[in-house]
DRENLOVEX-793468 format. One record per residue (C-alpha): x, y, z; residue in one letter. Coordinates in nm, 2 decimals. Layout:
BEGIN
[[X; Y; Z]; 'A']
...
END
This chain:
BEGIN
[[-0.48; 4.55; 3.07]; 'X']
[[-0.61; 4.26; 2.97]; 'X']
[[-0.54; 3.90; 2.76]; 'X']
[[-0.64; 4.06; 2.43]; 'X']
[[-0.39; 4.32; 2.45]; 'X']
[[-0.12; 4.01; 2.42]; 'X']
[[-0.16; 3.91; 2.03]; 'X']
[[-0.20; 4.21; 1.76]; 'X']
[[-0.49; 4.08; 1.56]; 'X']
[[-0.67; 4.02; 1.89]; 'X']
[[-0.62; 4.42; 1.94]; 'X']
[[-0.77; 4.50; 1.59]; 'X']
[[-1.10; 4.71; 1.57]; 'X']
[[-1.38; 4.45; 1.51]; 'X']
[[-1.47; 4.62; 1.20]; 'X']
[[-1.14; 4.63; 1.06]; 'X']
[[-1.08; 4.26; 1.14]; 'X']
[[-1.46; 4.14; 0.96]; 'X']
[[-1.31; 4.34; 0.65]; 'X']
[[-0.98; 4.18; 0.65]; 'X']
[[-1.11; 3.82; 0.72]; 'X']
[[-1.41; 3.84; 0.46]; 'X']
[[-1.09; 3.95; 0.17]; 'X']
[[-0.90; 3.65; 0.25]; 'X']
[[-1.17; 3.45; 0.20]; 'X']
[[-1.27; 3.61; -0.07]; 'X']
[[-0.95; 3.57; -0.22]; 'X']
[[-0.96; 3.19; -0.16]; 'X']
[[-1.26; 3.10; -0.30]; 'X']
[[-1.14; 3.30; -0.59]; 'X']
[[-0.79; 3.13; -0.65]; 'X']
[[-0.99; 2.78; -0.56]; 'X']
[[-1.20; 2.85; -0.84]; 'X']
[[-0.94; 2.95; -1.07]; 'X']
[[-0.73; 2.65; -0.95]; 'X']
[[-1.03; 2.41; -1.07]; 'X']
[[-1.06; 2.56; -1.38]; 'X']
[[-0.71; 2.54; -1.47]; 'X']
[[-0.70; 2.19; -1.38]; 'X']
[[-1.06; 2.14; -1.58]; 'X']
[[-0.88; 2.26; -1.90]; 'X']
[[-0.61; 2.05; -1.84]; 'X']
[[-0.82; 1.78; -1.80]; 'X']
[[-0.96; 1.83; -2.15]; 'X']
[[-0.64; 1.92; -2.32]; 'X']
[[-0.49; 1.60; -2.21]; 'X']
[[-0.77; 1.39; -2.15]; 'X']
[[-0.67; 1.25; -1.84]; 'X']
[[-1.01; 1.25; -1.69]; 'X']
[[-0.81; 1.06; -1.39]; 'X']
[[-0.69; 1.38; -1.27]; 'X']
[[-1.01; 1.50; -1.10]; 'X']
[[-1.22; 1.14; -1.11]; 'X']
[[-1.38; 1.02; -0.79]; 'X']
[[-1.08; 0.73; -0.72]; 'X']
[[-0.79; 0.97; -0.74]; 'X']
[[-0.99; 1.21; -0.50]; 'X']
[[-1.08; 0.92; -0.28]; 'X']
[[-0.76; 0.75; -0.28]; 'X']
[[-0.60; 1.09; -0.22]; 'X']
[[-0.87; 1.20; 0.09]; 'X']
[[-0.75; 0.87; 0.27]; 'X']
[[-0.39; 0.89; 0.21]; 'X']
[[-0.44; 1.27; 0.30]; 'X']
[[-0.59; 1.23; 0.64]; 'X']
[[-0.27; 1.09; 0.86]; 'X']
[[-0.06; 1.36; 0.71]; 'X']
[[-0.33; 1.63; 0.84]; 'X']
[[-0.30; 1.52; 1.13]; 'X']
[[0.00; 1.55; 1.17]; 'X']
[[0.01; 1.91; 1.06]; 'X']
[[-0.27; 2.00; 1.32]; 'X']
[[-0.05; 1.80; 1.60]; 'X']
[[0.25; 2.02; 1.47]; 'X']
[[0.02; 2.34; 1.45]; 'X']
[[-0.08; 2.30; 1.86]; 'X']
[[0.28; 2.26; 1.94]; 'X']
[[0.39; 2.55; 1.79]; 'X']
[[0.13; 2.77; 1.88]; 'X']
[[0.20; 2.77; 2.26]; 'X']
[[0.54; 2.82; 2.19]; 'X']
[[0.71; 2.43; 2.18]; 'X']
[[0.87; 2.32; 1.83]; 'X']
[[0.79; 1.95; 1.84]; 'X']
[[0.97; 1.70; 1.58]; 'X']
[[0.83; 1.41; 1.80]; 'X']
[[0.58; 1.41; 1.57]; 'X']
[[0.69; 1.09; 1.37]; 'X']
[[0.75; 0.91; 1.68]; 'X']
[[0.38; 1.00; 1.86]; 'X']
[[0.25; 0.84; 1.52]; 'X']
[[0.45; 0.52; 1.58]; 'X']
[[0.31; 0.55; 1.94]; 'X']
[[-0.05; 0.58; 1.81]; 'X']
[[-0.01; 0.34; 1.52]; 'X']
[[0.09; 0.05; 1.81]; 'X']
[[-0.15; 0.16; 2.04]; 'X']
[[-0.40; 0.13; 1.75]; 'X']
[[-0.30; -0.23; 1.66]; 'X']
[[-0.28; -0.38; 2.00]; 'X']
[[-0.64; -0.25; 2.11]; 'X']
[[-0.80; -0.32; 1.78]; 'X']
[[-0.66; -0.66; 1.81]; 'X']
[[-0.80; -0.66; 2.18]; 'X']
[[-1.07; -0.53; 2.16]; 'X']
[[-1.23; -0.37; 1.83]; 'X']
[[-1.15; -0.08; 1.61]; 'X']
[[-1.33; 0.19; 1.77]; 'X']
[[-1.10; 0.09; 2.09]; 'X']
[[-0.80; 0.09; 1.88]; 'X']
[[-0.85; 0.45; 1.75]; 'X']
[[-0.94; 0.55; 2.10]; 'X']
[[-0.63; 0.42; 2.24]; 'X']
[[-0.43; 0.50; 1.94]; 'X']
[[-0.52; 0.86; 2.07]; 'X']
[[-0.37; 0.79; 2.42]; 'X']
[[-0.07; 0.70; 2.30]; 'X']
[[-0.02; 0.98; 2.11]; 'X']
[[-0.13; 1.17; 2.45]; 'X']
[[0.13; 0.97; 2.67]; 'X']
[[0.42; 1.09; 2.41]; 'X']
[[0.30; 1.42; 2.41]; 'X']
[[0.34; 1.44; 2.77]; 'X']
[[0.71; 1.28; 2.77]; 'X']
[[0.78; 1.57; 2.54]; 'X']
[[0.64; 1.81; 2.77]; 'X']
[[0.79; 1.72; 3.04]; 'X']
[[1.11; 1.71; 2.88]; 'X']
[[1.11; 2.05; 2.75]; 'X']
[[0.88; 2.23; 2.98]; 'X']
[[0.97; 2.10; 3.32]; 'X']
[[1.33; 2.03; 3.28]; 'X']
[[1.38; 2.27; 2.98]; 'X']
[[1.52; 2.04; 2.77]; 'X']
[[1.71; 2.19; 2.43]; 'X']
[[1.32; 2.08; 2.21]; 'X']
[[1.51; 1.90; 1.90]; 'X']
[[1.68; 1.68; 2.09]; 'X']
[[1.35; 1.59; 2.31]; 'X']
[[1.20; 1.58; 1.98]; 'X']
[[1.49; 1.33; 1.84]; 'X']
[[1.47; 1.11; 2.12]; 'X']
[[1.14; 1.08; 2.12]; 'X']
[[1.13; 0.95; 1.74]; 'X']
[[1.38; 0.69; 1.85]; 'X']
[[1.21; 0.62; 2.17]; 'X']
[[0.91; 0.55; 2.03]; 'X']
[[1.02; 0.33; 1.72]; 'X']
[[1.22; 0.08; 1.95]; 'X']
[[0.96; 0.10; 2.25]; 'X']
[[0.69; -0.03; 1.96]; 'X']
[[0.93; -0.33; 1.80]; 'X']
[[1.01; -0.39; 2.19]; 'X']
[[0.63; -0.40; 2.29]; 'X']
[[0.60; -0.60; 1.94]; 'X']
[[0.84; -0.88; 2.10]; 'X']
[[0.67; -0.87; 2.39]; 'X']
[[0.31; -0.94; 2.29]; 'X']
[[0.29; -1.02; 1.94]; 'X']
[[0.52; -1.28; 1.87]; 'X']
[[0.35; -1.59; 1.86]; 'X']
[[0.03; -1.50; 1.80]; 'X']
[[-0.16; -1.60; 1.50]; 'X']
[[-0.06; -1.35; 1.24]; 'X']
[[0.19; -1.14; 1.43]; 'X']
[[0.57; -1.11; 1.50]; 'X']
[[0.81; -0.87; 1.61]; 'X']
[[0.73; -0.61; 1.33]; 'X']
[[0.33; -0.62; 1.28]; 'X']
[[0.04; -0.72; 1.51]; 'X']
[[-0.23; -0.98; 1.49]; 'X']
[[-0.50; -0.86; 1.26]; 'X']
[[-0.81; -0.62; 1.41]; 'X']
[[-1.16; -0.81; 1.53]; 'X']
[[-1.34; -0.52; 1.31]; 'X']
[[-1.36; -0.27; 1.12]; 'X']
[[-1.46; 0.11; 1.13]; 'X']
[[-1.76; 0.13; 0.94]; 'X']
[[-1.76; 0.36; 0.61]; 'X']
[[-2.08; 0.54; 0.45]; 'X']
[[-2.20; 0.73; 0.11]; 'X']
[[-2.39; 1.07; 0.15]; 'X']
[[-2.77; 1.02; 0.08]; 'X']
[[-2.84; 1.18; -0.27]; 'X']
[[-2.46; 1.36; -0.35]; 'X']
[[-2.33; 1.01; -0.34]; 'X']
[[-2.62; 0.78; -0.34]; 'X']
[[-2.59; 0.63; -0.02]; 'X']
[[-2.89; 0.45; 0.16]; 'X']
[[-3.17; 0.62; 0.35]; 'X']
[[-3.39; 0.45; 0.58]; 'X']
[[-3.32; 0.16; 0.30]; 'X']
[[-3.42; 0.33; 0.00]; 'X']
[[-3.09; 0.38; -0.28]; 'X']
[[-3.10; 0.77; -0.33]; 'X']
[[-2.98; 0.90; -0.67]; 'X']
[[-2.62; 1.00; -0.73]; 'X']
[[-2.59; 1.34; -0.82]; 'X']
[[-2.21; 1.43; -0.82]; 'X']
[[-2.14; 1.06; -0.97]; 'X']
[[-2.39; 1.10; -1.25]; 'X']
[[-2.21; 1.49; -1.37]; 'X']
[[-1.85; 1.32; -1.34]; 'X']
[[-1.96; 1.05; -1.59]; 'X']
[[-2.10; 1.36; -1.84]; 'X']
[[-1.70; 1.50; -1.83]; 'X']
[[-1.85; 1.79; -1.87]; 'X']
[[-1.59; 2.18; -1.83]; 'X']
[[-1.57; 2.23; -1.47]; 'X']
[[-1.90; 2.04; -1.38]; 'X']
[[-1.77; 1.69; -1.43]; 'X']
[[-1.48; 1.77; -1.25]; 'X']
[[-1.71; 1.94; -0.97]; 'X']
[[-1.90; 1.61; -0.97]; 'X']
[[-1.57; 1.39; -0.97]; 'X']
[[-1.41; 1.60; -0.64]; 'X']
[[-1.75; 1.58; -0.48]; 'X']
[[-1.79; 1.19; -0.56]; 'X']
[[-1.47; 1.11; -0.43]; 'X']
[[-1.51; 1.36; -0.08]; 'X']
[[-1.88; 1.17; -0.02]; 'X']
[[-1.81; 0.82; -0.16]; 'X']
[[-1.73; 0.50; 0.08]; 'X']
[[-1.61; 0.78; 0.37]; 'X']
[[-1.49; 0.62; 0.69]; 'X']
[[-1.64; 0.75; 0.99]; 'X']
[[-1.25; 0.79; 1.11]; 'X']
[[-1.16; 1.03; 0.84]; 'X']
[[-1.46; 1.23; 0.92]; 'X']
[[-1.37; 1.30; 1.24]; 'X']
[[-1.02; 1.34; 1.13]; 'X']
[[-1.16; 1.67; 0.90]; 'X']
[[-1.38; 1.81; 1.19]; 'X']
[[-1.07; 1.87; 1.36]; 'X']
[[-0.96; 2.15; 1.15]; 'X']
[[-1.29; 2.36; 1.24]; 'X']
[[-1.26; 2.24; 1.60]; 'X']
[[-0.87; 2.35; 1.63]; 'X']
[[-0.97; 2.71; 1.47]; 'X']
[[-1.29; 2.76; 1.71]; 'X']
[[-1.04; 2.65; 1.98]; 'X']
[[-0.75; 2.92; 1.91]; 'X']
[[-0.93; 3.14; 1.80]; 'X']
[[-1.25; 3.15; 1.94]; 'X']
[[-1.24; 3.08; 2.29]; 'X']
[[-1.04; 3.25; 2.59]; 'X']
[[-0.82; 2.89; 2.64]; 'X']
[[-0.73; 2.95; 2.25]; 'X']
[[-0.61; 3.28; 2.30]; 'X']
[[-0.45; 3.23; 2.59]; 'X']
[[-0.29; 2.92; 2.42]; 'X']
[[-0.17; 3.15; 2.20]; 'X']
[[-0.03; 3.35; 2.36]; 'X']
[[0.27; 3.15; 2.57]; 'X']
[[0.40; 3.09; 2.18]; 'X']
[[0.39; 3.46; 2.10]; 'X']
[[0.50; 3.62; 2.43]; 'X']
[[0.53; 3.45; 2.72]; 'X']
[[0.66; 3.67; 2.98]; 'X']
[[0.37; 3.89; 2.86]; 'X']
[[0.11; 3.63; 2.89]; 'X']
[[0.27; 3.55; 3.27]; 'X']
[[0.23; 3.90; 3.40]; 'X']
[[-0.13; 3.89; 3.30]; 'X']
[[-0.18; 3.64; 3.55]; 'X']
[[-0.18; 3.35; 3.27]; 'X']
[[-0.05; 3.03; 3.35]; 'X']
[[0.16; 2.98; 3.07]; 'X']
[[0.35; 2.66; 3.17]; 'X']
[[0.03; 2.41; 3.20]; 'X']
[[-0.08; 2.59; 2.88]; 'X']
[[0.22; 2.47; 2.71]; 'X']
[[0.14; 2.11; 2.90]; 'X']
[[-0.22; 2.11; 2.75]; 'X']
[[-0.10; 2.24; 2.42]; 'X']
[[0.13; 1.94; 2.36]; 'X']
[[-0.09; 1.68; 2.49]; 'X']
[[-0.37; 1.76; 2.24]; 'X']
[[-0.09; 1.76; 1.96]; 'X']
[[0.03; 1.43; 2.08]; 'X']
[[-0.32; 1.30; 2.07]; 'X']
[[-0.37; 1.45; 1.70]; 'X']
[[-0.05; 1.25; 1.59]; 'X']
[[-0.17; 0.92; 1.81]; 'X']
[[-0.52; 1.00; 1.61]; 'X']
[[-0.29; 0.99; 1.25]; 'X']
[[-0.07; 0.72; 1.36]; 'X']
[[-0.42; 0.50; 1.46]; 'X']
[[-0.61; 0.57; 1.15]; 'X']
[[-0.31; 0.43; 0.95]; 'X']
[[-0.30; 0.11; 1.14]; 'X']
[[-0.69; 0.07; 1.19]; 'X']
[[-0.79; 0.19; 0.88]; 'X']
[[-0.58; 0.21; 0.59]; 'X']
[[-0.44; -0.13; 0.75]; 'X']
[[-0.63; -0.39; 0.93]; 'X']
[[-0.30; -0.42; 1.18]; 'X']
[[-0.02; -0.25; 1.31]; 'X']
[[0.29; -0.29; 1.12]; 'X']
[[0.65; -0.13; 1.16]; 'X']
[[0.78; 0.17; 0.92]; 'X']
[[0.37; 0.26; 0.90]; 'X']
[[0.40; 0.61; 0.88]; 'X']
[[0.61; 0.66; 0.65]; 'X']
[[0.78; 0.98; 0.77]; 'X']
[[0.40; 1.15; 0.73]; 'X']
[[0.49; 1.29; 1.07]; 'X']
[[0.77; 1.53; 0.95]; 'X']
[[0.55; 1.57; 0.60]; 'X']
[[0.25; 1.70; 0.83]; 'X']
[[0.53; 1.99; 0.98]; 'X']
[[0.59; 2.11; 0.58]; 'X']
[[0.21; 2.13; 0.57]; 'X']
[[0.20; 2.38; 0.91]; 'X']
[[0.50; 2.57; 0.76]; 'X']
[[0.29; 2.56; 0.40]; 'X']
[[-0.06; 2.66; 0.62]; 'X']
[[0.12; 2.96; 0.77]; 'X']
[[0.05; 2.84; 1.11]; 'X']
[[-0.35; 2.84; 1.03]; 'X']
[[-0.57; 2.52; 1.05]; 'X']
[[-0.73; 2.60; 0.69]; 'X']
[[-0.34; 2.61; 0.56]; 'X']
[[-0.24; 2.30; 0.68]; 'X']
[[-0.55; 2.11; 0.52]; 'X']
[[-0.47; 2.27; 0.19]; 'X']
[[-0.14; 2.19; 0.25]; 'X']
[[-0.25; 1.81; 0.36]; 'X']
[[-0.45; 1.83; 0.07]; 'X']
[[-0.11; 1.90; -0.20]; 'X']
[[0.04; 1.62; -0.04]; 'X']
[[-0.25; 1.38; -0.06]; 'X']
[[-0.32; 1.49; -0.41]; 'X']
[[0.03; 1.37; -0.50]; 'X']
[[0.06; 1.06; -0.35]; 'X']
[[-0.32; 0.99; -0.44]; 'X']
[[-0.29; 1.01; -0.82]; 'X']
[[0.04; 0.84; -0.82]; 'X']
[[-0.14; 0.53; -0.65]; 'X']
[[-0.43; 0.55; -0.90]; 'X']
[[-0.31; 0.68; -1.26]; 'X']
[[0.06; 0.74; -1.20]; 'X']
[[0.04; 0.78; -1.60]; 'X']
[[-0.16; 1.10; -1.57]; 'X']
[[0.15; 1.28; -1.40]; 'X']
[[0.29; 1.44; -1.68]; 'X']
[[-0.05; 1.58; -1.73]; 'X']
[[-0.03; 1.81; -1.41]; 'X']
[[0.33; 1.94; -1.57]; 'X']
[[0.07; 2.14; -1.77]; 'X']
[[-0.13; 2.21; -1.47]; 'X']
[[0.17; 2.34; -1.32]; 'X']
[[0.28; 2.52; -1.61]; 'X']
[[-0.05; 2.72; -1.63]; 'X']
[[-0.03; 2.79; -1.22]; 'X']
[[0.36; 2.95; -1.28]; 'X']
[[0.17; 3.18; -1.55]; 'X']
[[-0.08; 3.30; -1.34]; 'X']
[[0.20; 3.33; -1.09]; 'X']
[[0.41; 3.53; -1.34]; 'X']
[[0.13; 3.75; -1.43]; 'X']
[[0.09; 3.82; -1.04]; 'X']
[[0.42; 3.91; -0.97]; 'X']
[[0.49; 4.13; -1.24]; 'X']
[[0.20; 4.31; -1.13]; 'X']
[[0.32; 4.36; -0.78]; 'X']
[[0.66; 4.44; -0.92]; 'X']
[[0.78; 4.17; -0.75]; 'X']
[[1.11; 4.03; -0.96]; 'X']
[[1.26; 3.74; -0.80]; 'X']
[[0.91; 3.56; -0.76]; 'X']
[[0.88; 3.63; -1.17]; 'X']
[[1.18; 3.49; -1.24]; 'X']
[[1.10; 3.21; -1.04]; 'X']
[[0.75; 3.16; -1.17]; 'X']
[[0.90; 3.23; -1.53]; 'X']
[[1.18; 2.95; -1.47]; 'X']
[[0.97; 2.72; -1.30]; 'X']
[[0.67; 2.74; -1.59]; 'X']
[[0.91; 2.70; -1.90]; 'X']
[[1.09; 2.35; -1.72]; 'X']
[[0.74; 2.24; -1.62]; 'X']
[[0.62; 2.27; -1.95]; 'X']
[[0.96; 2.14; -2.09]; 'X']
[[0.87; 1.87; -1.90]; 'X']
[[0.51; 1.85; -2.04]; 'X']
[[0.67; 1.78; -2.41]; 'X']
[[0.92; 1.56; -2.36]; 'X']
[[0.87; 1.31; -2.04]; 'X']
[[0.60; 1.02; -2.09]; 'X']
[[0.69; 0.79; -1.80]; 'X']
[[0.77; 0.94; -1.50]; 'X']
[[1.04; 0.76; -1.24]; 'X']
[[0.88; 0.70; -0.91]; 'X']
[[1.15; 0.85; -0.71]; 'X']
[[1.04; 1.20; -0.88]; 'X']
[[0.65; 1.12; -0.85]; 'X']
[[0.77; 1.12; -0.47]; 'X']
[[0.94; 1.49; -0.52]; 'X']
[[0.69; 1.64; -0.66]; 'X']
[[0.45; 1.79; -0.39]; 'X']
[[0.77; 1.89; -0.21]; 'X']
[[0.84; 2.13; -0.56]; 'X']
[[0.49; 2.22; -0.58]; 'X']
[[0.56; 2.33; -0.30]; 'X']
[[0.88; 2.56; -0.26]; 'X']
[[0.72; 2.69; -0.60]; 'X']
[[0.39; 2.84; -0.46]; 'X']
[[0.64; 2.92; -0.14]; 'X']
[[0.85; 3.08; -0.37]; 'X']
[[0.62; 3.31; -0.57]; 'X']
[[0.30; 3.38; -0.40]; 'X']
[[0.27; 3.65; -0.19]; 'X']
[[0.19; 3.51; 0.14]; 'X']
[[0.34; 3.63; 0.40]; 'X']
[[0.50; 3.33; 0.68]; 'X']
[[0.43; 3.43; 1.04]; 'X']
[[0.52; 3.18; 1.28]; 'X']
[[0.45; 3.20; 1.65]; 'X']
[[0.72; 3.43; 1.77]; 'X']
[[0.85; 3.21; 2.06]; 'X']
[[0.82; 2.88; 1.92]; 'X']
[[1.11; 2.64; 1.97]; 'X']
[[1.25; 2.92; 2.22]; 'X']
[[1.25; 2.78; 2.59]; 'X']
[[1.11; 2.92; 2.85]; 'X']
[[1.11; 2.96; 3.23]; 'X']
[[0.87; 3.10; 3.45]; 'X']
[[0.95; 3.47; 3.59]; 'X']
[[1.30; 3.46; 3.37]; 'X']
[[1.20; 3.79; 3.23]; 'X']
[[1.04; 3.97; 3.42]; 'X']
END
């Protein structure tokens, strides 16, 4: 017997797996597609050209990045078998760490350290859960409000008094991370030399699905930090990881079955040590690139509660790293084009609208009733909504990725799978 035999799609024939992963992906690209080209026609019924420019896809990349994260912080917790809402308060952890080192020492040091601090909360929580078994919400709890009065403590500490700090932000940062525009796709510099700016040049034309092609590229090549770049690679990385490697499966394992994984001779307990410490450093990652570069300093309440956000996006992302980026991606969307053109939102009532028909049209093919209904209901108040609201209250522009959504939750056909043993504590030879 060996590891494989632990996980079922680790068990499936090679062949049958290629055929099943190359449908998926198939099916992605093809609801992507379809997905643009809704919002393309929406674009030109409407006119709201904001709703796929390069500013609202910027704006909504940066404001997106924390909150992925955060999701792929939540996705390693999970995934060897420890439910961690300590999330929020690793972000506070990195956002201070962040602020004080930048401060100290530069930007790149902030991030670095902002990382660490992340690390050292992630191992609290381990220790906590995995050593002394305590109950994982509470650890999780405490560690929130650990973490929240241990910065404004640490604020008092070393902050107040110096030039432009006090008990609630730090001094600002000696630098910056530097940003850059792709060569060509962007027009950004080679060797000195201005290169032409290809996806900028079709979003200016407005063109059906090409200038919104050229607005979404634009705005995912334009003015990048180097930060958020690395923030993105981490989604490859984490699948290759836990899904690629022995450690990954393995990993995997102690959040599926544990007392399996043990009596192959693998070591689930420092798994489950290793697991949270890398999620701990993906939040401290978040929490730093809020206070490093969205911000120039650290400053209390940063994140916003993008910790617990980034755990909808895992639940959204079926436990997968390509989920919780298009789930990141919903909520930066949202937030994005409320920052830049909050007066295009009614537009994506529409949008929405022609999503719940496609849903409808879906379901009643699969003979599935309750997610028509839904898609049926949720269509004719979206488009209700399309007619009659011009101005929409900010407290709903803040609901709305939340009933985007329960909607697609609601209606598509994907089927949620978490880790089988996640949240559910463990001890080592308890079951055997």
């Amino acid at each position: 017997m060996s590891t494989t035999e632990i996980l079922p799609d680790a068990a499936t024939p090679l062949t049958k797996r290629s055929a099943l992963l190359g449908s998926r992906r198939n099916t992605m690209i093809a609801a992507a597609f379809l997905g643009l080209a809704l919002m393309s026609i929406t674009r030109l019924i409407t006119d709201e050209n904001a709703l796929t420019s390069s500013q609202t896809i910027g704006t909504s990349l940066r404001v997106m990045v924390p909150i992925l994260m955060a999701g792929i912080a939540a996705l390693w917790a999970e995934r060897c078998g420890v439910l961690n809402i300590g999330i929020e308060g690793m972000m506070i952890l990195g956002t201070w760490f962040g602020g004080y080192f930048a401060w100290q020492y530069g930007a790149w040091v902030g991030l670095a350290m902002g990382i660490v601090g992340g690390m050292i909360g992630g191992l609290i929580h381990a220790v906590a859960t995995v050593r002394f078994g305590v109950n994982q919400t509470i650890s999780g709890v405490v560690m929130n409000i650990f973490a929240f009065y241990g910065a404004r403590y640490l604020s008092d500490l070393l902050f107040v008094g110096e030039q432009g700090g006090g008990v609630s932000q730090s001094p600002p940062q000696k630098s910056a991370i530097p940003k850059f525009d792709v060569p060509f796709l962007a027009g950004g510099d080679l060797f000195g030399w201005k290169t032409p700016d290809i996806f900028g040049w079709f979003e200016r034309k407005h063109w059906f699905l090409l200038g919104d092609l050229g607005g979404i590229g634009r705005g995912l090549t334009y003015n990048i930090s180097w930060a958020t770049a690395i923030a993105l690679i981490t989604v490859p990385i984490s699948f290759w990881l836990m899904w690629r490697t022995r450690f990954g499966l393995r990993l995997r394992s102690s959040g599926e079955s544990p007392s399996a994984a043990e009596s192959l001779g693998v070591k689930v307990v420092p798994l489950r040590y290793a697991g949270l410490i890398i999620s701990g450093g993906c939040a401290g990652f978040g929490g730093a690139i809020m206070a490093v570069v969205a911000s120039s300093y650290y400053r209390q309440g940063q994140t916003q509660g993008n910790g617990f956000i980034g755990m909808a996006t895992l639940i959204f992302g079926n436990w997968r790293p390509a989920g919780v980026l298009a789930g990141a991606s919903l909520f930066g969307y949202s937030l994005g084009i409320k920052l830049v053109a909050n007066d295009s939102i009614p537009a994506l009532f529409l949008f929405i609208t022609f999503i719940s028909g496609v849903l409808l049209i879906r379901s009643m093919y699969q003979k599935k009733l309750v997610g028509a209904i839904t898609a049926l209901v949720a269509g004719a108040l979206f488009f209700t909504a399309y007619l009659t609201v011009k101005n929409v209250p900010e407290s709903l522009t803040q609901a709305l990725p939340y009933v985007i959504t329960l909607v697609v939750l609601a209606t598509a056909s994907q089927r949620l799978r978490p880790p089988a043993m996640a949240g559910v504590p463990y001890r080592p030879g308890e079951t055997h």
